[in-house]
Backbone as CSV, one residue per row, in Angstrom:
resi,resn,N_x,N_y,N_z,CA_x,CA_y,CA_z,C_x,C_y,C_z
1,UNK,206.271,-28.828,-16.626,206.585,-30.005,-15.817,205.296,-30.781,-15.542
2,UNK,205.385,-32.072,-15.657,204.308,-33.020,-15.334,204.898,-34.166,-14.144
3,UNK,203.501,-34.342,-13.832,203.466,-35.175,-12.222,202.408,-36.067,-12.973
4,UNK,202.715,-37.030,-12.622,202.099,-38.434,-13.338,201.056,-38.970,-12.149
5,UNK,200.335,-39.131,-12.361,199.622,-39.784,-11.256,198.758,-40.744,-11.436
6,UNK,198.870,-41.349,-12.362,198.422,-42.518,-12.409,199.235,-43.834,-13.237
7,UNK,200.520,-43.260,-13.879,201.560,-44.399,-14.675,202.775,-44.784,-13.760
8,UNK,203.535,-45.535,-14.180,204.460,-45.737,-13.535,205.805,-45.366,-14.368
9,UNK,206.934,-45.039,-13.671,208.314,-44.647,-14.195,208.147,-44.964,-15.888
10,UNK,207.945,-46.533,-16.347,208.818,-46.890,-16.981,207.894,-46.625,-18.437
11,UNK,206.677,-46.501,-18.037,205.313,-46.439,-18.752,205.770,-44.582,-19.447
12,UNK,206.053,-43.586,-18.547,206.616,-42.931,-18.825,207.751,-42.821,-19.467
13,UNK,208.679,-43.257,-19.738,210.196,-43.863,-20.263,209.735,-43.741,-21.801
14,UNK,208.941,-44.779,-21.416,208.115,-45.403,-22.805,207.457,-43.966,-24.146
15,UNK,206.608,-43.213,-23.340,205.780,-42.641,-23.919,206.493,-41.655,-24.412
16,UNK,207.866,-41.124,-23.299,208.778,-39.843,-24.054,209.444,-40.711,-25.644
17,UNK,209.830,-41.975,-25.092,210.335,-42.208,-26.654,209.542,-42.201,-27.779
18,UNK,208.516,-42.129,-27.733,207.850,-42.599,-29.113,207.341,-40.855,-28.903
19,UNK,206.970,-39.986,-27.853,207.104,-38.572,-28.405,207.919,-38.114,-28.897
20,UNK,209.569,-38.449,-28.718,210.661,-37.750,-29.364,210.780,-38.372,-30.411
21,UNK,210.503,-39.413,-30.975,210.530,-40.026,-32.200,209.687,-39.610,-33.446
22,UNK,208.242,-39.294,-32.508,207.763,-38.488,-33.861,207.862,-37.118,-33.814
23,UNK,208.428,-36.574,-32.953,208.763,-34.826,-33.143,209.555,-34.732,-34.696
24,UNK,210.266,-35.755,-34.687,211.362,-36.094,-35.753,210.735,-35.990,-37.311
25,UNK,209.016,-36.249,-37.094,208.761,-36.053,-38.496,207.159,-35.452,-37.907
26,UNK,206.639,-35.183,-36.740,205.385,-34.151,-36.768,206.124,-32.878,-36.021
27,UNK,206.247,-32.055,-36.724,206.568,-30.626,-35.533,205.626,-30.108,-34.152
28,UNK,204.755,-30.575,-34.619,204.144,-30.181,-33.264,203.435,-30.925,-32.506
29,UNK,204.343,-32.383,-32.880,204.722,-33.400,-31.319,205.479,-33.149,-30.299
30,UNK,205.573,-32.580,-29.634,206.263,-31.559,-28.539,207.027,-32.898,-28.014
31,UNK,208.423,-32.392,-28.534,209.860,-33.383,-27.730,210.528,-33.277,-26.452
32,UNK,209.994,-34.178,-25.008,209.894,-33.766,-24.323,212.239,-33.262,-23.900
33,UNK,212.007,-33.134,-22.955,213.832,-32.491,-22.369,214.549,-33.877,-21.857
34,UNK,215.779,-34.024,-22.106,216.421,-35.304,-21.671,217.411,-35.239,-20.771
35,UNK,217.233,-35.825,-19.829,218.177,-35.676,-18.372,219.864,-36.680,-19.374
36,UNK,220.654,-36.430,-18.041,221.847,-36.709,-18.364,222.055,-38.060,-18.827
37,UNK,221.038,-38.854,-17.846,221.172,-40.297,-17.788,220.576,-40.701,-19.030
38,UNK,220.062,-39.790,-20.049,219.547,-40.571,-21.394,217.797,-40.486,-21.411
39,UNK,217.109,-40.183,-20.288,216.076,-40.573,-19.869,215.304,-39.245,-19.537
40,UNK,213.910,-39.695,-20.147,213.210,-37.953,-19.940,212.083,-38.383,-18.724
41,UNK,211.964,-39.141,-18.060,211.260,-39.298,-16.809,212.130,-39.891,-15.430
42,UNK,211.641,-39.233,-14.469,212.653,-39.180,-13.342,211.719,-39.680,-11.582
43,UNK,211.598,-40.044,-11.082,211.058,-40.096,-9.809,211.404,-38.512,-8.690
44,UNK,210.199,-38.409,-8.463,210.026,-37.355,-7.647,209.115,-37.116,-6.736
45,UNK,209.875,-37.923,-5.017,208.196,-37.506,-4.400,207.381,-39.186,-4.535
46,UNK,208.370,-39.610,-5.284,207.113,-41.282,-5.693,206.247,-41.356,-7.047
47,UNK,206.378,-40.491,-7.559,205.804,-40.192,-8.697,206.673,-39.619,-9.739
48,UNK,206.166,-40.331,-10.891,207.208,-40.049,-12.322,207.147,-38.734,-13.117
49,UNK,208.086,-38.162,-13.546,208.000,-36.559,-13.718,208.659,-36.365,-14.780
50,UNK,208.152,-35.453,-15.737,208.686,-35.514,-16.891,208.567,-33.836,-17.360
51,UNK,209.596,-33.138,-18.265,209.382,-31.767,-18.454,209.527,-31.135,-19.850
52,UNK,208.928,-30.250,-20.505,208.541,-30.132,-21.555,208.864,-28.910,-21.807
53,UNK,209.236,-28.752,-23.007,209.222,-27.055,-23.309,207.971,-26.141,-23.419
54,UNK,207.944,-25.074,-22.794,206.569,-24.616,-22.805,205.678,-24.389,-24.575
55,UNK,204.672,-24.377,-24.555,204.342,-24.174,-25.968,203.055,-22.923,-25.764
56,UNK,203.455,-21.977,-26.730,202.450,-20.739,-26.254,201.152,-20.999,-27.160
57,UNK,199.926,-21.167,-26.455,199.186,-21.444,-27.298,197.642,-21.901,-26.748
58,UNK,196.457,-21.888,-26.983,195.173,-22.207,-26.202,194.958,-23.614,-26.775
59,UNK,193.748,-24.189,-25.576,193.075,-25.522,-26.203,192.459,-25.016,-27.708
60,UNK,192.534,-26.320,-28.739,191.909,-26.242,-29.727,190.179,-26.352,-29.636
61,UNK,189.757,-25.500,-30.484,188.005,-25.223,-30.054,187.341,-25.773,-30.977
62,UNK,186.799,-27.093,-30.672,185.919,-27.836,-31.829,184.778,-27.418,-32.308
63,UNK,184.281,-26.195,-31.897,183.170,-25.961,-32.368,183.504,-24.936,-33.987
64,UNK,185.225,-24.735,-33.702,185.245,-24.494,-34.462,185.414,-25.553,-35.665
65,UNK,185.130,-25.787,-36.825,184.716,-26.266,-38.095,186.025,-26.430,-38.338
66,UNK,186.791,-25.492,-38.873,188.551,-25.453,-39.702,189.027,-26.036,-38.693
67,UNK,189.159,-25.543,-37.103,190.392,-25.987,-36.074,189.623,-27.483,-36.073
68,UNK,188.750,-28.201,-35.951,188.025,-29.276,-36.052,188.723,-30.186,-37.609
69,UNK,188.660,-29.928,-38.399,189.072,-30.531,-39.777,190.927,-30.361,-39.635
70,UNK,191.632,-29.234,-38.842,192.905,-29.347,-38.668,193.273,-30.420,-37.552
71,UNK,192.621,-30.649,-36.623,192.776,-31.704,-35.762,192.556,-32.752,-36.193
72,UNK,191.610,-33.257,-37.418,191.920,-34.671,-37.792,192.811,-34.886,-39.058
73,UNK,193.051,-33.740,-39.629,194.271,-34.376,-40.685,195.742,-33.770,-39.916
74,UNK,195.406,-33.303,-38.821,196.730,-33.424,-37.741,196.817,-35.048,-37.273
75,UNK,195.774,-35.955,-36.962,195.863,-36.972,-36.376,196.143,-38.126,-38.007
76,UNK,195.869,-37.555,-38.655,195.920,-38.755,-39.986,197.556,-38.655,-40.103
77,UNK,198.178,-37.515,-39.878,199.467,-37.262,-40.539,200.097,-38.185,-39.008
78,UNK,199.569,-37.761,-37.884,200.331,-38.611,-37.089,200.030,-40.080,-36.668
79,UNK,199.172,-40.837,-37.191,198.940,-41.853,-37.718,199.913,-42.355,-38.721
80,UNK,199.873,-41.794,-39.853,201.010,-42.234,-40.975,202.518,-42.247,-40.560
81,UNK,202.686,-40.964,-39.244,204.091,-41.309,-39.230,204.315,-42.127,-37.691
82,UNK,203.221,-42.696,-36.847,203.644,-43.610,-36.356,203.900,-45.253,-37.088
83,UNK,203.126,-45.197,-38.463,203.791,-46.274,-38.896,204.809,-46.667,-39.865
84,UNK,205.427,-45.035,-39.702,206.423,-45.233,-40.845,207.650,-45.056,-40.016
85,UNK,207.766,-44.603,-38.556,208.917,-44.505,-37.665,209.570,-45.792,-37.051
86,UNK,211.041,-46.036,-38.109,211.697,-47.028,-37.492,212.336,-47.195,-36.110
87,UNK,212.300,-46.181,-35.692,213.496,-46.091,-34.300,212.397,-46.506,-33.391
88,UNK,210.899,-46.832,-33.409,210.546,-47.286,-32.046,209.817,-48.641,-31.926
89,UNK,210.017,-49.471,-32.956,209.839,-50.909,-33.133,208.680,-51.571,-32.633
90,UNK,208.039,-52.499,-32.496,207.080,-52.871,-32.093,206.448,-52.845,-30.541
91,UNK,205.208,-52.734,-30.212,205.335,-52.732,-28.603,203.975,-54.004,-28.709
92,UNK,203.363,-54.091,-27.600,202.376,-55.274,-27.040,201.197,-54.606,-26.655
93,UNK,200.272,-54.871,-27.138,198.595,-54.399,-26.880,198.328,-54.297,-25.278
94,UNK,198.198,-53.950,-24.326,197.841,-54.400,-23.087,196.911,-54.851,-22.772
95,UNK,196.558,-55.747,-22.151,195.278,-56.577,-21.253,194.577,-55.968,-20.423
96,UNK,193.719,-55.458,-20.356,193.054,-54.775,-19.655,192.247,-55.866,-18.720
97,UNK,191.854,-55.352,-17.798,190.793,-56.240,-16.696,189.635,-55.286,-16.602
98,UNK,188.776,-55.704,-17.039,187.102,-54.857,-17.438,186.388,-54.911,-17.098
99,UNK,186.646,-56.231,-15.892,185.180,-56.771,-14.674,184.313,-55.685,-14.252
100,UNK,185.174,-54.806,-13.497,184.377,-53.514,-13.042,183.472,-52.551,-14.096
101,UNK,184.544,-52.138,-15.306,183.011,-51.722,-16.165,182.401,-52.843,-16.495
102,UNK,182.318,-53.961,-16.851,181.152,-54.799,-17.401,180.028,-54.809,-16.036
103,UNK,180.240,-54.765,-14.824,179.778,-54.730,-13.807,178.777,-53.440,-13.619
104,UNK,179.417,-52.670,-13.961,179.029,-51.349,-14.185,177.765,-51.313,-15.254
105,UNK,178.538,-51.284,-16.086,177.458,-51.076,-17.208,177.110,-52.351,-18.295
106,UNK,176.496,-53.511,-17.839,176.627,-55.115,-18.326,175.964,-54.336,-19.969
107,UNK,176.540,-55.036,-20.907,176.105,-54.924,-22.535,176.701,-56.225,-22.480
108,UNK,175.647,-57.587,-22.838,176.378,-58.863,-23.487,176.327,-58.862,-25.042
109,UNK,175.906,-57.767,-25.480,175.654,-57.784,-26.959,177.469,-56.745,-27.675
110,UNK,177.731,-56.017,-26.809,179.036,-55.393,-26.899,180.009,-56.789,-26.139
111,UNK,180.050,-56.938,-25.806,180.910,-58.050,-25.044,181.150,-59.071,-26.100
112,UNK,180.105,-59.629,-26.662,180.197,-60.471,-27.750,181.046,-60.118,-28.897
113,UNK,180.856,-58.881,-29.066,181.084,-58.082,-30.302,182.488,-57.971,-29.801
114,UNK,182.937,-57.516,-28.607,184.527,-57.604,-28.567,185.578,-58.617,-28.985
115,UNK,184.908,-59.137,-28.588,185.056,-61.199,-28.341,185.929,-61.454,-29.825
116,UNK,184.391,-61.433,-30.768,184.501,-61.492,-32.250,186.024,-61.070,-32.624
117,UNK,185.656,-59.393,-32.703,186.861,-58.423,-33.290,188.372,-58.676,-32.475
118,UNK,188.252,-58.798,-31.218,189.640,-58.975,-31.250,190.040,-60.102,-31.599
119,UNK,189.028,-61.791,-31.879,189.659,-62.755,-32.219,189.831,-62.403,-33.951
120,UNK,188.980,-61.643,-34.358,189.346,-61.863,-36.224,189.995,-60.871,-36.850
121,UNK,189.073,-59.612,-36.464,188.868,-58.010,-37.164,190.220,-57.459,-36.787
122,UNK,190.480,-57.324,-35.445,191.662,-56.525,-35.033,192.999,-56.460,-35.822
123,UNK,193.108,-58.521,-36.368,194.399,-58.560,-36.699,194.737,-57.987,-37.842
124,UNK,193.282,-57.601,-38.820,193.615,-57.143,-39.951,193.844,-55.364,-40.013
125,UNK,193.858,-54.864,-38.868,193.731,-53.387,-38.683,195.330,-53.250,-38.304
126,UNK,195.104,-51.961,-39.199,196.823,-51.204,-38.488,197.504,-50.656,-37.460
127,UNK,198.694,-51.318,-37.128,198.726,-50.886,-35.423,199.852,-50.294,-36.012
128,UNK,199.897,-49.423,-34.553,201.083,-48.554,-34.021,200.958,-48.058,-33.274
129,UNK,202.121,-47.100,-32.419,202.291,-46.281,-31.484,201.352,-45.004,-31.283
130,UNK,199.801,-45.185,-30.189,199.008,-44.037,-30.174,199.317,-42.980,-29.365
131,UNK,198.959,-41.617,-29.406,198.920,-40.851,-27.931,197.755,-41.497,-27.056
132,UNK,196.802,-41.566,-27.586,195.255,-41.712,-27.365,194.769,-40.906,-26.189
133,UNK,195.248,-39.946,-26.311,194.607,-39.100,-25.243,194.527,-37.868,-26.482
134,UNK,194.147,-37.868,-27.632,193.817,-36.823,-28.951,192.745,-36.618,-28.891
135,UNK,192.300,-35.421,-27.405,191.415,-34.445,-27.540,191.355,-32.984,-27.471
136,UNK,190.453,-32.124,-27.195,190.779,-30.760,-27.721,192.034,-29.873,-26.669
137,UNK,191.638,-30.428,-25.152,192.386,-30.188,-24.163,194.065,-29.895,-24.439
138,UNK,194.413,-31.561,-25.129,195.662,-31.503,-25.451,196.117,-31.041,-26.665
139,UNK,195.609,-30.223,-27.511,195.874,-29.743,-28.656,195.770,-28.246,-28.641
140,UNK,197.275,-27.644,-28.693,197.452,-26.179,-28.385,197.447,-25.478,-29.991
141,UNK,196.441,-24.649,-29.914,196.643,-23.306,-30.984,197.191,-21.915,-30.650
142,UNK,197.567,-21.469,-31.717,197.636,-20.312,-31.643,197.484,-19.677,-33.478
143,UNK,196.535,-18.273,-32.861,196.245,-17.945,-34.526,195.723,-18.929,-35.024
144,UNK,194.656,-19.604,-34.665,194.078,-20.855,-35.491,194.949,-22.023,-36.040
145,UNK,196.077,-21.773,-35.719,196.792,-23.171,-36.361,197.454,-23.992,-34.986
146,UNK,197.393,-25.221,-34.886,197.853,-25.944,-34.667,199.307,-25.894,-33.975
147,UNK,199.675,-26.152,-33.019,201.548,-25.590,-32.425,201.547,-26.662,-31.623
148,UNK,200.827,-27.273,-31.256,201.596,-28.131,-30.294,200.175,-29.431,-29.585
149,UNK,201.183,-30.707,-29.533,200.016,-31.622,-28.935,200.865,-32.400,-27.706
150,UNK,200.244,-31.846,-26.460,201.050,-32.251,-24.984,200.211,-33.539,-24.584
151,UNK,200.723,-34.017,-23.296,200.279,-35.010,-22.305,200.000,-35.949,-22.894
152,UNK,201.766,-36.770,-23.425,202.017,-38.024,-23.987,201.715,-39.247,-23.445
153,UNK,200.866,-39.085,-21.557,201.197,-39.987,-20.407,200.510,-41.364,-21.327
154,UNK,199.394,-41.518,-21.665,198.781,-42.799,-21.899,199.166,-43.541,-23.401
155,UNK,200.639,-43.003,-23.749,200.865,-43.024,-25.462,200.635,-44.809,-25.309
156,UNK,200.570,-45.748,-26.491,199.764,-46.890,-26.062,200.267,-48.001,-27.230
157,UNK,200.378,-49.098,-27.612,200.805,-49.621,-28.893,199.325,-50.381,-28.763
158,UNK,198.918,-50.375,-30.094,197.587,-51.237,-30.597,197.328,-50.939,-31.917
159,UNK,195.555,-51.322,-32.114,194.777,-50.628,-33.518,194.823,-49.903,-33.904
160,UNK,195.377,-48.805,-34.596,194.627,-47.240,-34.643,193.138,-47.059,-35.049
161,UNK,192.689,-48.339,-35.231,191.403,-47.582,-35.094,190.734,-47.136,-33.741
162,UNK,191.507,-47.681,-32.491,190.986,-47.723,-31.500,190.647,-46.233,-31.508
163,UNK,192.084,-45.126,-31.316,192.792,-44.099,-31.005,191.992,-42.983,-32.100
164,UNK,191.723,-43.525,-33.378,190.650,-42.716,-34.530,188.954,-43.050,-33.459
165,UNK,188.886,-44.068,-33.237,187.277,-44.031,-32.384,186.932,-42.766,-31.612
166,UNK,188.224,-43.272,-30.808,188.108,-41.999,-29.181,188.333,-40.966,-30.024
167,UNK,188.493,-40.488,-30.804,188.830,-38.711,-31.431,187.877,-38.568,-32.289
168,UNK,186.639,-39.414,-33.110,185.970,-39.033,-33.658,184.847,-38.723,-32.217
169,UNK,184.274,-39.696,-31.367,183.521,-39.223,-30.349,184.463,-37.750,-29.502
170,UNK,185.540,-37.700,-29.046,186.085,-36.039,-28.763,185.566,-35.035,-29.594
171,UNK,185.584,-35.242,-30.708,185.614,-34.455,-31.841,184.130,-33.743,-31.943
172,UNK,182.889,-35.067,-31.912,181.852,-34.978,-32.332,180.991,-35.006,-31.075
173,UNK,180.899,-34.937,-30.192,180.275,-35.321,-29.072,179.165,-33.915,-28.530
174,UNK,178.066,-33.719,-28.276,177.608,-32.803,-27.835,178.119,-32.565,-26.850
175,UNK,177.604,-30.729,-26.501,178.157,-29.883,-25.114,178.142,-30.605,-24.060
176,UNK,177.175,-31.359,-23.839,176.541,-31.799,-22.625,177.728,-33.563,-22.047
177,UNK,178.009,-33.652,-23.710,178.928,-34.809,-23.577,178.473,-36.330,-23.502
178,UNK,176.863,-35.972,-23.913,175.977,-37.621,-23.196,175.724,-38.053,-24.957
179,UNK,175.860,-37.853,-26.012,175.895,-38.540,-27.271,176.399,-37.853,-28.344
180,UNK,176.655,-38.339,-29.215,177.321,-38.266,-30.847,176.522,-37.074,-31.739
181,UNK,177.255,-36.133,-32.091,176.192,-35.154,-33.286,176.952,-35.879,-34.543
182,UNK,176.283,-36.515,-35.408,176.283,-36.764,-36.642,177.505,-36.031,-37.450
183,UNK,176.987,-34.399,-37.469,177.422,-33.785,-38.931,179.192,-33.636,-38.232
184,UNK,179.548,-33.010,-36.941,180.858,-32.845,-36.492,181.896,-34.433,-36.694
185,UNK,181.130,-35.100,-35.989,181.576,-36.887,-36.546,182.377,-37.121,-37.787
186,UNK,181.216,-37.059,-38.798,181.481,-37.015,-39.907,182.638,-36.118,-40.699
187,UNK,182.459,-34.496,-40.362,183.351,-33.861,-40.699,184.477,-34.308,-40.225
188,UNK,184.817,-34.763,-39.307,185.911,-35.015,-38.773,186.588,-36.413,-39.542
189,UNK,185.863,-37.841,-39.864,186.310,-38.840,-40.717,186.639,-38.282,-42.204
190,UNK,185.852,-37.417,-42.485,185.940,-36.772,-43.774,187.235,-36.446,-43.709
191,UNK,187.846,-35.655,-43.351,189.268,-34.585,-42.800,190.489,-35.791,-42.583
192,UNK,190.292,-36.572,-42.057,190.876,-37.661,-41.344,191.415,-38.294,-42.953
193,UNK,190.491,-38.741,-43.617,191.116,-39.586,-44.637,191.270,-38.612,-45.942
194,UNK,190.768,-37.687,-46.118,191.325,-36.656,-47.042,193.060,-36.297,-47.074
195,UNK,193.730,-36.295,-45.441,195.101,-35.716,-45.100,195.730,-37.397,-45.319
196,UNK,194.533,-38.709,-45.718,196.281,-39.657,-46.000,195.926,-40.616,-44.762
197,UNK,194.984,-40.428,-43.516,194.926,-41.189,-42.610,195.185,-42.796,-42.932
198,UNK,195.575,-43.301,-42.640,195.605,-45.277,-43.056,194.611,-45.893,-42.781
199,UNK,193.527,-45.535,-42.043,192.686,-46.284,-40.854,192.080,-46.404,-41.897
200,UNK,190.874,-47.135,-42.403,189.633,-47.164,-42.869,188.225,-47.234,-41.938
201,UNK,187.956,-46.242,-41.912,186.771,-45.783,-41.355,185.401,-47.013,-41.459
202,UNK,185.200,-47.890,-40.146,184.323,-49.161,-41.193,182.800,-48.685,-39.541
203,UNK,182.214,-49.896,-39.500,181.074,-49.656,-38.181,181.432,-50.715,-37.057
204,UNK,183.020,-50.641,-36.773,183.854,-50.908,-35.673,183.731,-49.363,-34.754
205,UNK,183.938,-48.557,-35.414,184.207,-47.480,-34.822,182.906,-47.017,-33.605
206,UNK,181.387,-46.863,-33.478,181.062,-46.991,-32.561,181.059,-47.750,-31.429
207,UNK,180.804,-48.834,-31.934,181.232,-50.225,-30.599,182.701,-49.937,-29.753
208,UNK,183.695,-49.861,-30.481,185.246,-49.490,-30.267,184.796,-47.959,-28.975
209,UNK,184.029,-47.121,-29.622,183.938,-45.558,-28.697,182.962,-46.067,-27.379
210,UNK,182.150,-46.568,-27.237,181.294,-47.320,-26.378,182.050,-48.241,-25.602
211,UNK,183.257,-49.057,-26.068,183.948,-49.631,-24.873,184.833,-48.732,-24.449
212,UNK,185.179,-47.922,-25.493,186.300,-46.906,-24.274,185.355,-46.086,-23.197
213,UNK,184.338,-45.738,-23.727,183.251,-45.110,-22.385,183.581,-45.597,-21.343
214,UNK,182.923,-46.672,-20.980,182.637,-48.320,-20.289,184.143,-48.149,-19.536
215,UNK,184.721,-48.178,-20.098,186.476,-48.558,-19.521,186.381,-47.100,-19.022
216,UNK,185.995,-45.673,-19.205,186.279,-44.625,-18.483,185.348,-44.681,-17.247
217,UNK,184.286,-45.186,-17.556,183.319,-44.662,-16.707,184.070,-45.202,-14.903
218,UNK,184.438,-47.098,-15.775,184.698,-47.728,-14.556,186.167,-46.821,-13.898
219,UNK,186.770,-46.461,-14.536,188.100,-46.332,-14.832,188.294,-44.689,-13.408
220,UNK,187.360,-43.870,-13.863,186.750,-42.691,-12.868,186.193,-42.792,-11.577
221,UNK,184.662,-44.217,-11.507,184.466,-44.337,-10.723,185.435,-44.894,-9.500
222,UNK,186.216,-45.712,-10.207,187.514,-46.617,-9.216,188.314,-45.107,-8.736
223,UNK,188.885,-44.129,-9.153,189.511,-43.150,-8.383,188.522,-42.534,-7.356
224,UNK,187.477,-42.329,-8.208,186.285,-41.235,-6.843,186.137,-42.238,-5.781
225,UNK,186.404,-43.293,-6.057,185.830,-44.720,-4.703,187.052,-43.803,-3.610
226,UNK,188.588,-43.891,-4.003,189.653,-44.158,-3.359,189.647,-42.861,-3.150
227,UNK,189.004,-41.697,-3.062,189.040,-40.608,-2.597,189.768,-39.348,-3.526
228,UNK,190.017,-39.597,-4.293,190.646,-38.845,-5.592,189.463,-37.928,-6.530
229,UNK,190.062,-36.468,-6.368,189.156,-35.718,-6.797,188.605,-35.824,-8.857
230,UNK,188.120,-36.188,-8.574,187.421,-36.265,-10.257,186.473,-35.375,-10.894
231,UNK,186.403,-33.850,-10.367,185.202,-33.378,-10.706,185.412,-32.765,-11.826
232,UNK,186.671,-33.202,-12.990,186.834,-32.629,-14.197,186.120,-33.551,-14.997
233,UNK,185.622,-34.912,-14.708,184.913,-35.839,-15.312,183.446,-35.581,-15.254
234,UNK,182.827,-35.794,-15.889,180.895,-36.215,-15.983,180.688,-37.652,-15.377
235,UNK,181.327,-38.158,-15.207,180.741,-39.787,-14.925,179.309,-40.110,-15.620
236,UNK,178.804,-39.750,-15.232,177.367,-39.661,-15.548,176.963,-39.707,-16.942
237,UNK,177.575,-38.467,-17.761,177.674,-38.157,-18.754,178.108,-39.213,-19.925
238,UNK,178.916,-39.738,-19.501,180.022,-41.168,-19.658,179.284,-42.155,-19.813
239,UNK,178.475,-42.349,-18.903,177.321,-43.624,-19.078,176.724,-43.310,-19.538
240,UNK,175.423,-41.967,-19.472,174.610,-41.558,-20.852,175.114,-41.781,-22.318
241,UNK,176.111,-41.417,-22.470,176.541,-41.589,-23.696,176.783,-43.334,-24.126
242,UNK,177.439,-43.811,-23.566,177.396,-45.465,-23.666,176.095,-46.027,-23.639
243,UNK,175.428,-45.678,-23.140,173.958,-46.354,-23.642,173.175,-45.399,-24.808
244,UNK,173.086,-44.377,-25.212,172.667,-43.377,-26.581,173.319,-43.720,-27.792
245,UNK,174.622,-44.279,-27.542,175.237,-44.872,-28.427,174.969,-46.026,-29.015
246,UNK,174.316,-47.005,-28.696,174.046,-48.280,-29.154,173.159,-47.854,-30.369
247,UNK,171.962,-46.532,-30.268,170.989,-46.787,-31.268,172.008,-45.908,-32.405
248,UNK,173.215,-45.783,-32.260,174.039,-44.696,-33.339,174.423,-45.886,-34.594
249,UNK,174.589,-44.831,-35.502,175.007,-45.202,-37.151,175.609,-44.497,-37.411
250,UNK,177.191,-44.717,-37.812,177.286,-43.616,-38.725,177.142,-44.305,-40.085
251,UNK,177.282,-42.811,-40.913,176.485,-42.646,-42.602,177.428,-43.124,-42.712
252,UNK,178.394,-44.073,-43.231,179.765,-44.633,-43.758,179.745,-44.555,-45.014
């Protein structure tokens, strides 16, 4: 059972459909349970609640190499079949308001660069239905393979390259969490387009991981303001990395 605490009802509504849609062609898109009324999220308490079949199984461990290369041609295959699933039709990019991270952490040289790509670059990139929350947390093993990928809350319609950005930095990111290791990165794009991924891997992809920072950092600090416990976050870490990142390349 999940307690939502930061979406609303319908945002939830949303995210079970496009999870039960691709259970339909990834098995271990975990399909969440459907109440009578048709609907797998419910109000409870003021908050939207949604319930899942249990899945037996640990976080996936990136340090391991194989479970690391199974997590990105797990994400290429579910890439391909969010854009091959008819039953959940088009959705709308959302608008974000970014004052607070740009405030936070001012880059007019990333700002520019957004500017650009979403007026030209974006339109030529492939969208569909993301989880974008594809990190190791939410990816259950057992016996080294792969069984199950939970906590559909932020599923999202846009780029996929956005949703490939944030999982190559998950993927590749040192212990400490403050910048990019090269060779894990890489292994991971490698894996990614070997299993069929659609995305093309271009040097969008750092800038793209650097604004999702930026958008977390602000995104964390705004809950710790309002008294909301955050100490599963680095904050800190978050901004180290958004600025270590600018001098990054990847080998493309």
């Amino acid at each position: 059972m999940r307690v939502s605490q930061y979406y609303q009802l319908k945002d939830l509504q949303r995210s079970c459909k496009v999870a039960n849609e691709l259970s339909h062609m990834i098995p271990e898109a975990i399909q969440p349970l459907v109440g009578s009324d048709g609907e797998s999220a419910f109000l409870w308490g003021g908050h939207p609640v949604t319930v899942w079949p249990f899945v037996d199984g640990a976080p996936l461990n990136r340090q391991d190499l194989e479970q690391l290369r199974q997590a990105a041609r797990f994400l290429g295959r579910l890439h391909k079949a969010a854009l091959a699933c008819p039953g959940l039709g088009d959705g709308q990019s959302p608008v974000r308001d970014d004052f607070d991270a740009v405030r936070l952490l001012p880059d007019g040289e990333l700002d520019e660069w957004l500017r650009s790509w979403h007026d030209s670059d974006a339109a030529r990139e492939q969208v569909g239905w993301m989880h974008r929350d594809f990190f190791p947390g939410n990816i259950l093993c057992r016996q080294g393979m792969i069984v199950g990928l939970v906590d559909w809350d932020e599923v999202e319609w846009g780029p996929l390259i956005t949703e490939l950005a944030i999982s190559v930095w998950e993927f590749g990111k040192s212990p400490t969490g403050d910048t990019l290791l090269l060779d894990p990165a890489m292994e991971f794009l490698t894996a990614y387009r070997q299993a069929g991924g659609p995305v093309q891997p271009s040097d969008s992809l750092i800038p793209l991981i650097r604004a999702r920072l930026r958008h977390g950092v602000a995104f964390w600090s705004r809950l710790q303001a309002d008294g909301h416990e955050v100490d599963h976050i680095d904050i800190q870490a978050l901004a180290s990395a958004f600025a270590s990142l600018r001098r990054v390349r990847l080998p493309l």
